[in-house]
C-alpha atoms as one frame of an Amber mdcrd trajectory, in Angstrom:
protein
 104.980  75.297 111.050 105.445  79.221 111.416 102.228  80.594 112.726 103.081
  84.751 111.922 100.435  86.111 109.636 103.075  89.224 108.654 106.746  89.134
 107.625 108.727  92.307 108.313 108.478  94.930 105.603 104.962  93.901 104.553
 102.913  96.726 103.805  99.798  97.016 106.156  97.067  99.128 106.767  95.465
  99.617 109.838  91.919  99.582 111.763  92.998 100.742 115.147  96.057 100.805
 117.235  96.302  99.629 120.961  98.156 101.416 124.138  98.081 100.699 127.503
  96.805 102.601 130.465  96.481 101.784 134.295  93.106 102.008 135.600  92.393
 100.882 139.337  96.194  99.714 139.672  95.224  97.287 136.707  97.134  97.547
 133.138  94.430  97.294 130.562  94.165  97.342 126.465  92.693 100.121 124.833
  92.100 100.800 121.074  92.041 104.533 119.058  90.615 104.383 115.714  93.144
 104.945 112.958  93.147 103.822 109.069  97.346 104.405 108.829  98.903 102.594
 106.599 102.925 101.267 106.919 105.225  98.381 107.348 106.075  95.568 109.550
 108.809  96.347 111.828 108.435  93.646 114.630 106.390  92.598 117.413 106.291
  92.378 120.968 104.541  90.576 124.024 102.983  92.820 126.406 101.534  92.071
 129.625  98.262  93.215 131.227  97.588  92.306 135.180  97.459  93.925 138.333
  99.814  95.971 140.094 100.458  95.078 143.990 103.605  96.241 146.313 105.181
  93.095 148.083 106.585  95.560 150.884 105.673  99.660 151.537 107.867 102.080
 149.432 109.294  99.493 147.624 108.420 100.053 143.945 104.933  98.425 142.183
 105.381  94.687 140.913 103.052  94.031 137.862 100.980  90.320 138.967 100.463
  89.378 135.255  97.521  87.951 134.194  97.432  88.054 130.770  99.609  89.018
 127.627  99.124  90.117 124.144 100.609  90.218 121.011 101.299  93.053 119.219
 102.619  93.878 115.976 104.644  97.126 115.624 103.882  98.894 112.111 106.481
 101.807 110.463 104.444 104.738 109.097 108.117 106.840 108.383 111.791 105.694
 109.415 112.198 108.260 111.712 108.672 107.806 113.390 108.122 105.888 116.880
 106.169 102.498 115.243 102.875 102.137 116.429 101.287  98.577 117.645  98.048
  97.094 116.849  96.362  94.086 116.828  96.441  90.970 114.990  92.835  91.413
 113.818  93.453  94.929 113.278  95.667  94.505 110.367  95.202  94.149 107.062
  97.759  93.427 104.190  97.748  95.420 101.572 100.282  96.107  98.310 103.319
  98.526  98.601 102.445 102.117  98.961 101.892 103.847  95.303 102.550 107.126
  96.783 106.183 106.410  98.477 107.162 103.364  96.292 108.677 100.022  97.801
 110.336 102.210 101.233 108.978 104.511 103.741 109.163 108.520 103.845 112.139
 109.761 105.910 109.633 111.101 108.519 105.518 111.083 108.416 104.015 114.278
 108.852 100.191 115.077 109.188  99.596 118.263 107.000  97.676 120.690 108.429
  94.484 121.573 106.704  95.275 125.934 105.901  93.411 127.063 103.504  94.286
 130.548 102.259  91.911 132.624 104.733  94.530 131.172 107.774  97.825 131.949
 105.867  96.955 135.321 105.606  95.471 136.159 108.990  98.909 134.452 110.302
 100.389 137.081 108.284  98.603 139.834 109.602  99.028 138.553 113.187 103.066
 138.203 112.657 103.608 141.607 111.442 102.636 142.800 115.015 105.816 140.589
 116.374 109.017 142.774 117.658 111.658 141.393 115.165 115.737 142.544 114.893
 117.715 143.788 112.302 118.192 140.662 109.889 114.422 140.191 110.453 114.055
 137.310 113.116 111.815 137.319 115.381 113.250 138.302 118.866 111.747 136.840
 122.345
């Protein structure tokens, strides 16, 4: 019997993400908060365990002593897909803002309210520009 919880293209949402770093020539898991929703693109095996070097200046060798599975999740066609956890996904219904597909690319708006647009007005008048009006370095 298939054991996968997700097929690819289910729509997900998200708890928290995982990435790796080294810490004391060990690869660990960590997980960053996040609440991104997106689709099923894959997923991947990735080994944690403890870096040693068989022989000086040789490169590191990665002693692995554990792995986990992690699911890669879409938020945009264009975007790198981000991996989480199992238990860190939820399935939810297709997106009512983009429809059955993904956006092209996923952008995080930037909160400007209309204070910041104009003072980034005022602040590019001051900026040497040429004759077509581009700015010039």
């Amino acid at each position: 019997m298939d054991k996968r919880k997700f097929v690819i293209g289910e729509w997900v949402k998200v708890k928290s993400t995982v990435y790796f770093v080294y810490q004391n020539d060990k690869r660990v898991v960590r997980k960053r908060q996040s609440g991104v929703c997106g689709q099923i693109v894959g997923a991947r095996i990735r080994f944690t365990g403890e870096y040693c070097w068989p022989v000086e200046h040789e490169p590191s060798v990665l002693k692995k002593t554990g792995r986990v599975i992690v699911w890669q999740i879409a938020i945009g066609y264009l975007n790198k897909p981000i991996e989480a956890l199992e238990e860190d996904i939820e399935s939810i219904p297709p997106s009512p803002i983009w429809g059955p597909s993904l956006p092209w690319k996923w952008t995080n708006p930037l909160p400007w309210n209309d204070r910041d647009k104009e003072q980034a007005r005022r602040m590019m008048k001051y900026f040497p520009r040429d004759k077509k009006g581009r700015w010039v370095k």
